[in-house]
N, C-alpha and C positions, 0 to 999 in steps of 0.2 A: 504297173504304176499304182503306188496305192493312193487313195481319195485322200490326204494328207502331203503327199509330197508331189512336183509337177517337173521335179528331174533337174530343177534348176534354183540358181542363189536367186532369191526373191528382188524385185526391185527396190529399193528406194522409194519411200511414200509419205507423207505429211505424217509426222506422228503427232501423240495428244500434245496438246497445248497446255501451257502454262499462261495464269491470266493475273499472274503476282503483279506484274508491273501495274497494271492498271488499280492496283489498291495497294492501302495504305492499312495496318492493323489496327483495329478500333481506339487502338488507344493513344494513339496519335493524334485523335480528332481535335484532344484540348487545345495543343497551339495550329489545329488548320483552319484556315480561310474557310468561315461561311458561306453556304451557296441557299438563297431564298427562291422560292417558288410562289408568282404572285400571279395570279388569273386577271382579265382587261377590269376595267372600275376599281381595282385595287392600290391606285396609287400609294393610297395611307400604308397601307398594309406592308408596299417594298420599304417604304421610309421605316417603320416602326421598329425594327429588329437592330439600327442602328444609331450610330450618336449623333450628336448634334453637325459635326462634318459631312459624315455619308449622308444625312439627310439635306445638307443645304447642298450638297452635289447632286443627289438625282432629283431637288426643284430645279435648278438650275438648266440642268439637261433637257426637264420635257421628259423624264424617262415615263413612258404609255409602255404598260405590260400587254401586249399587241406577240403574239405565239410567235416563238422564235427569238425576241429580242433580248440580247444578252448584255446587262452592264456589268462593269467593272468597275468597283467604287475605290479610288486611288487613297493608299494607305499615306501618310504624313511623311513616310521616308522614301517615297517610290514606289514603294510594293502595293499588293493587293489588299485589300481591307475586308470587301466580300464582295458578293456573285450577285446579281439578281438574273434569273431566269423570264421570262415573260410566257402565261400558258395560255393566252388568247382565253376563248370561251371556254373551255376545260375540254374538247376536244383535240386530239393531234393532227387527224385527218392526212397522216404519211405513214401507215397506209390508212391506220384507223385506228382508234384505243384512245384511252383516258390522256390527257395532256402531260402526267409525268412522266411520261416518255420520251418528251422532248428533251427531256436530262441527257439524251445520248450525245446531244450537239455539243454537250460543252468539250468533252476531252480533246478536239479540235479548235476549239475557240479558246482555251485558258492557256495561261505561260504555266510552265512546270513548276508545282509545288503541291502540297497535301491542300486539298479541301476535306468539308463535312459536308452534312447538311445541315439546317439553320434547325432554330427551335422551332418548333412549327411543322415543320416537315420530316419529322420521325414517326410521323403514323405509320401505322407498318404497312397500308396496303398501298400508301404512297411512298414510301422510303423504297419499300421491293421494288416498284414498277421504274423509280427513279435509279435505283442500284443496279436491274437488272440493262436499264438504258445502258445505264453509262459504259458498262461491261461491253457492250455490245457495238457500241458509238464509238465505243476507242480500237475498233478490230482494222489493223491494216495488213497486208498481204507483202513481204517483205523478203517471198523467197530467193527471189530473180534479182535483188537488190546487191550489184556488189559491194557498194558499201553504204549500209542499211541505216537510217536515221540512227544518232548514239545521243541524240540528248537528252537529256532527263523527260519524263511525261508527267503528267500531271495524275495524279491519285487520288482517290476516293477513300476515305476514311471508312472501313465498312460500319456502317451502321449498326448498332447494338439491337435492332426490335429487328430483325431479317431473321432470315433462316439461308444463314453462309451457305451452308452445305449445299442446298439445294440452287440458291442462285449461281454458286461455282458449278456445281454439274450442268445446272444450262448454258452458262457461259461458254464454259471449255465445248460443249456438245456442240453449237450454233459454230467456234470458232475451228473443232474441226471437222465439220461439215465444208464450210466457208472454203478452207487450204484446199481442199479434195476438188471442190467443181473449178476454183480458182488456178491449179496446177493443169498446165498444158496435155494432150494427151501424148503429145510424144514423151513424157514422165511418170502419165499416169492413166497406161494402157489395162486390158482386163486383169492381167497379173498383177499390177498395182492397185487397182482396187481392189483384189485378194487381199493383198499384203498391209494395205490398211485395215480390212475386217481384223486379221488376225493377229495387227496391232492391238485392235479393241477386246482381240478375247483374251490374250493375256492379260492384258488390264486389270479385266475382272474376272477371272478364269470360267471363259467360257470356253466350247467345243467349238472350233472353228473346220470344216472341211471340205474339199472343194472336189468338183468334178470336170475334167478338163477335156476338151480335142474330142478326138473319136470315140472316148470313154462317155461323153453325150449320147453318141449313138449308141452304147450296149447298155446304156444304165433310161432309156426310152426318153431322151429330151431332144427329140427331132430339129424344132423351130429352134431354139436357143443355138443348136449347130450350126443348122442352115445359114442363119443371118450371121453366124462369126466367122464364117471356116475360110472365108477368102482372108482374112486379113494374116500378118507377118503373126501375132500375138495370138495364140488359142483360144476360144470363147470357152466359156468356164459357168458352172454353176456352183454360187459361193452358197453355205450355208451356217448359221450362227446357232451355238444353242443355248441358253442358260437360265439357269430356274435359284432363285433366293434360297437360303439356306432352311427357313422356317416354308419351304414348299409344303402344301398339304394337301387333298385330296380337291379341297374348295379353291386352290390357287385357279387362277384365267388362265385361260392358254390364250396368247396374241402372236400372229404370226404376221411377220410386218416383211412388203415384198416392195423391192426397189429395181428402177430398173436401171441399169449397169453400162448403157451404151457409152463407151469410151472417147469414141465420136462417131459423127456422123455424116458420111459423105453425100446420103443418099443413096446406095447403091448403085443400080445400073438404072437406075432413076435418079439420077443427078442431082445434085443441088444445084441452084446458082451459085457464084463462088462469093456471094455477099448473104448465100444465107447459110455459109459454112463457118461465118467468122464467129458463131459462138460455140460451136458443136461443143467443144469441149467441156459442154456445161451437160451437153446431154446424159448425163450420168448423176444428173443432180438428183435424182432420186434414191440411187444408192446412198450418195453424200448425207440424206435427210431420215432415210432410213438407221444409218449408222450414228448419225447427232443424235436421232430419237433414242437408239439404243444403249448409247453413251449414257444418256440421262435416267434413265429405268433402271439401268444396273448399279449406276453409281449413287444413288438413292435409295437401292435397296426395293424396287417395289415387289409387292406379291404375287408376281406374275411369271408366268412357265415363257419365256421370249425366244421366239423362233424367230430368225430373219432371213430372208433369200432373195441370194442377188445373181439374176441370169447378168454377166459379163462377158460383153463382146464389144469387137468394133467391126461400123458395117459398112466392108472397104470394098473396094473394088478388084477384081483379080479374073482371072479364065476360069476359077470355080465358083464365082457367086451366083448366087442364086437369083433368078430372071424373074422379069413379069412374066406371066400366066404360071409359070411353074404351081405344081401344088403340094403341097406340104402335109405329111403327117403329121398330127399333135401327139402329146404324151395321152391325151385323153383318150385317140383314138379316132376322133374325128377328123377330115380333112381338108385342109385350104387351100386355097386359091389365092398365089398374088397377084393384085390386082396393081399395088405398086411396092416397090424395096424398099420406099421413103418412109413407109406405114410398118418399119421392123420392131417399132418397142411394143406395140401388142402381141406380137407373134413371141417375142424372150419370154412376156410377162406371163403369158398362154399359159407356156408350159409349166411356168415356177411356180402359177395359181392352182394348176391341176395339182403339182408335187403340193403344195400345201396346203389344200385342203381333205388332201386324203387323210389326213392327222383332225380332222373334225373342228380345228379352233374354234373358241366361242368368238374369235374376232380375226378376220383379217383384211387389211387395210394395204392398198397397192398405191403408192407416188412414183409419180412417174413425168418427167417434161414430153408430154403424149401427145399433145395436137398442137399446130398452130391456129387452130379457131376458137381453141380456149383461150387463147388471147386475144385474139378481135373481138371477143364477146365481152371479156372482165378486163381486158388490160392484164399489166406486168405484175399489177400488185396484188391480185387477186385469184388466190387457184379456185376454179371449179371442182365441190363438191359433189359426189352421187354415192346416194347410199336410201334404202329403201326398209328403212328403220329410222322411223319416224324420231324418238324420243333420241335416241344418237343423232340426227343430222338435226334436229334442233340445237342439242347443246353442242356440239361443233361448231356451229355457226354462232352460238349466244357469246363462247367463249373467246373463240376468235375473235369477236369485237371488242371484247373484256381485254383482254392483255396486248392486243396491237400484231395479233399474226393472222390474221381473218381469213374465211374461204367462203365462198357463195355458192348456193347449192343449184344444181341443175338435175333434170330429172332423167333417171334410167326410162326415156320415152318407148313404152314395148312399142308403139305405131311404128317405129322406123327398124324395126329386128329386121323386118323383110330385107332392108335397103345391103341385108348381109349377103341375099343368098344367089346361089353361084349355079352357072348351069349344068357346071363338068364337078361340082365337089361340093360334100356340106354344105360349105357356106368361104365369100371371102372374106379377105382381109380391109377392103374398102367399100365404099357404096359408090353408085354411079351418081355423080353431079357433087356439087362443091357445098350440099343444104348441112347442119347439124351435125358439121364431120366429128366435133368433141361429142358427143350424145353419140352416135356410133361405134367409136372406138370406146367407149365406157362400156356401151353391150355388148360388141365385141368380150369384152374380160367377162364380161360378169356370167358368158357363157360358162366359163374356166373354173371360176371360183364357185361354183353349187357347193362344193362341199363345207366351206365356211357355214357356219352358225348364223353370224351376224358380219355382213362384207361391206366395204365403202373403197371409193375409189376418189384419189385426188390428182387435179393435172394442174401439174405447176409449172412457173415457168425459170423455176430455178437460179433468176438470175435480177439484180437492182440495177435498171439502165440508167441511175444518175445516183449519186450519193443523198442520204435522206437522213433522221435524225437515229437510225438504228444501225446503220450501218454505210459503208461508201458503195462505191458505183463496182460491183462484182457479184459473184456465187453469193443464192442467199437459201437458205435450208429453207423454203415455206412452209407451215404446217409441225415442223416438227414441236415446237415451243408449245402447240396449241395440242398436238394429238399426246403431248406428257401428262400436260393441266389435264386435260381429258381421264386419261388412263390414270394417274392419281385420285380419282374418286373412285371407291370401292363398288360404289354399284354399277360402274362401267366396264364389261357392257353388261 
C-alpha cells in the first residue's frame, strides 16, 4: 500500500468554504444601510452621522451605547435608515480584544439587506477588526439541516481600507476549521480527517501523505497505533507539505502538529457517558491546525509549512490497548499507561518526535489535551507553554490585540518527576489530580527536543454558548492569533 493511497474511495468531508454570502462588493456600499460604532458617553456622537429623524428617534429612545446594544434607526418608508452598534468601554471582554469585535453580533440582529460601515468607522485597524467580526459572527453550521434557512442574510459592504485577501483567508480558514470539529464523528472519522487535509492540499498544491494501520508499525510510530488500532477506522499519520514559490535558503521552517482524535471514548478507561457528549470535538486541534494552514498558504507567507496530524479514534475493542500496558515511542523511549483517557499525548509523542527530526526553527502542538486546562482558564481561554520568552510574550500581547487570546502557564521542570514510572522511562500520567495540564505539556516537550523554538497550546476547541464571534459550537482557538503571529518576519 503506498503512503498516498489507503485502498479505499475517500470519505466525504467539509470542504472549503465560501464566505460570498456574508458580503456585499465594495461597491455596493453607496446605497447600503449605515452601521455606526459609538463607545458609552458617546450619545452625541450615535446622533451626529444622521438627520434630523434618526436623531429625534434615538433621543427619543434613551438610546446609551452600553456594549452590545444594537439600534435600528427606522427609515420614512419602513426600512432601515442605519445601525448603531454600542461598544461599552472599548473593551469586548467575549473573550477579550478591542470592542470592534462586537460587529460580529449584528449578522444575527439585522433583517437582510447590504449595509456598510458609517464614516467614521473606516479606519483600517477598526474597519478589519469590525470586517473580520462580522465574517465570523455570521458562521452557522448548516450541514445536518434538511431544509437549510433560504432567506436572504444580511451583507457587509467590504470596506475599501482592508486588506480582502487576507480577512477572506481567515474567514474561510476559522470557517473550515468550525465544519471539521462541528461534523459528527461517525462522518468524520480519521480517514475523514485525511481527506479534508487533502482537500487543503489541492487547494494550494501542497504534498499531502498519509501513513495508515500496521504501516504505523513498520514506518516506527508505536503510540499513534496503539491508541487507534481498536477502532472500525485505521489510525493514520496525516502529513502536509508546502513551501511559497519565492522559497529561499532564509525561508522558516514551521511545523505545525494537531492532534486528530476522531473521538474519544476514553478507552478502557471509560468516560462517563456525559463527558462523551462532546468527543467529537476532540480533534479540534487538527481542525485549527488545518484553519492555520489554510490561511499561511493562501496568503502566500514565506514559510517552508509542515503539518502533522496523528489520526485516530480511541474506541474500545479486544485489541486496545490497557492500563499498565507499556508502550514504545518512535523516540525510543518507553511508556507506561497509566490511563487510556490520557491517549492525545501519546499520538502527539510520536508525531513531535517525527517532526522535530527535520530541526524546525518553530514547532507548535494544539491539541484539546487536558481537562484541567479548563478548570484553570475556563472555555475561552487556551493555556499557553512555551520557554521562549520573547514568543510567549507576543502570543499572549497579540492574543489580547485581535480577540483570540491564550494565557501562558509554565513548562514547571518541579513536576517532571510526577512522570516517572517504576517498570518503564517514564508514564503517561502523574499520581494524584495536582497540575495534570503542566504535566501533559512536559509530557510533549520531552518529544519535541528536536524543535529549535517549541510551544505547546491546550484548547478546548469548542464555544459553550453563542458569543459575538461566533454561535455555541467548534471553535479553532489560537489559530487567528498563531497567523498574526507567523505574519511578522522576525517570527520566530
Amino acid at each position: 500500500m503506498s503512503l498516498d493511497d489507503t485502498g479505499k474511495t475517500p470519505p466525504a468531508s467539509p470542504g472549503l468554504p465560501s464566505i460570498a454570502a456574508h458580503f456585499a462588493e465594495a461597491e455596493e456600499a453607496a446605497g447600503a444601510i449605515p452601521v455606526s460604532f459609538v463607545r458609552e458617553n458617546g450619545e452625541a456622537d450615535a446622533a451626529a452621522g444622521f438627520d434630523a429623524h434618526g436623531q429625534r428617534w434615538l433621543a427619543a429612545q434613551r438610546f446609551k451605547p452600553a456594549a452590545k446594544r444594537v439600534a435600528q434607526i427606522p427609515a420614512m418608508d419602513g426600512g432601515v435608515a442605519g445601525v448603531v452598534l454600542g461598544l461599552g468601554n472599548g473593551m469586548a471582554g467575549e473573550p477579550s480584544g478591542p470592542s470592534a469585535l462586537l460587529a460580529g453580533l449584528l449578522p444575527g440582529a439585522l433583517p437582510a439587506a447590504t449595509y456598510r460601515l458609517a464614516d467614521g468607522s473606516e479606519e483600517p485597524a477598526v474597519a478589519t477588526l469590525a470586517t473580520l467580526a462580522w465574517g465570523l459572527g455570521a458562521y452557522r453550521f448548516q450541514r445536518y439541516r434538511s431544509t437549510p434557512p433560504a432567506e436572504p442574510r444580511p451583507r457587509l459592504a467590504w470596506p475599501v481600507s482592508v486588506d480582502r485577501a487576507r480577512l477572506t483567508a481567515i474567514i474561510e480558514g476559522v470557517t473550515f476549521g468550525r465544519d471539521l470539529i462541528n461534523t459528527p464523528a461517525g462522518d468524520l472519522g480519521p480517514d475523514g480527517i485525511e481527506a479534508a487535509t487533502r482537500t487543503l492540499g489541492e487547494r494550494h498544491g501542497a504534498k499531502v501523505t498519509s501513513i495508515v494501520g500496521d504501516d504505523l508499525l513498520a514506518r516506527n510510530f508505536p503510540m499513534i497505533h496503539a491508541v487507534g488500532r481498536a477502532a472500525a477506522i485505521a489510525p493514520r499519520l496525516v502529513e502536509l507539505r508546502w513551501q511559497p514559490p519565492s522559497a529561499s535558503s532564509s525561508t522558516r521552517t514551521v511545523t505545525l502538529v494537531g492532534k486528530g482524535i476522531s473521538f474519544d471514548t476514553g478507552g478502557l478507561d471509560i468516560k462517563p457517558s456525559s463527558n462523551m457528549l462532546l468527543m467529537k470535538k476532540d480533534m479540534g486541534g487538527a481542525a485549527s491546525v488545518l484553519a492555520l494552514g489554510h490561511m499561511i498558504m493562501a496568503t502566500g507567507l514565506d514559510i517552508r509549512l509542515r503539518i502533522l496530524i496523528p489520526a485516530a479514534e480511541n474506541a474500545i475493542a479486544g485489541n486496545a490497548f490497557r492500563p499498565s500496558d507499556i508502550l514504545k515511542s518512535r523516540a525510543g523511549t518507553t511508556v507506561e499507561v497509566g490511563n487510556t483517557d490520557a491517549e492525545g499525548r501519546l499520538v502527539l509523542a510520536d508525531a513531535l518526535t517525527y517532526g522535530g527530526e527535520e530541526s524546525p526553527d518553530l514547532m507548535v502542538s494544539l491539541a484539546t489535551l487536558t481537562g484541567a486546562a479548563r478548570v484553570a482558564l475556563g472555555p475561552d481561554l487556551p493555556a499557553l507553554f512555551c520557554d521562549d520568552e520573547a514568543l510567549a510574550s507576543r502570543l499572549v500581547a497579540t492574543g489580547q490585540a485581535i480577540g483570540d487570546p491564550v494565557w501562558r502557564l509554565p513548562f514547571w521542570s518541579g513536576y517532571d518527576k510526577g512522570l516517572d514510572s517504576e517498570v518503564a522511562d517514564m508514564g503517561n500520567v502523574a499520581d494524584g489530580g495536582f497540575a495534570g495540564a503542566i504535566i501533559a505539556a512536559l509530557f510533549l516537550r520531552r518529544f519535541a527536543r528536536g524543535a529549535q523554538t517549541y510551544a505547546h497550546i491546550d484548547m478546548f476547541g469548542w464555544r459553550p454558548a453563542a458569543r459575538p464571534l461566533g454561535p455555541k459550537g467548534g471553535e479553532t482557538h489560537a489559530a487567528r492569533l498563531l497567523f498574526e503571529v507567523l505574519s511578522q518576519a522576525d517570527v520566530p
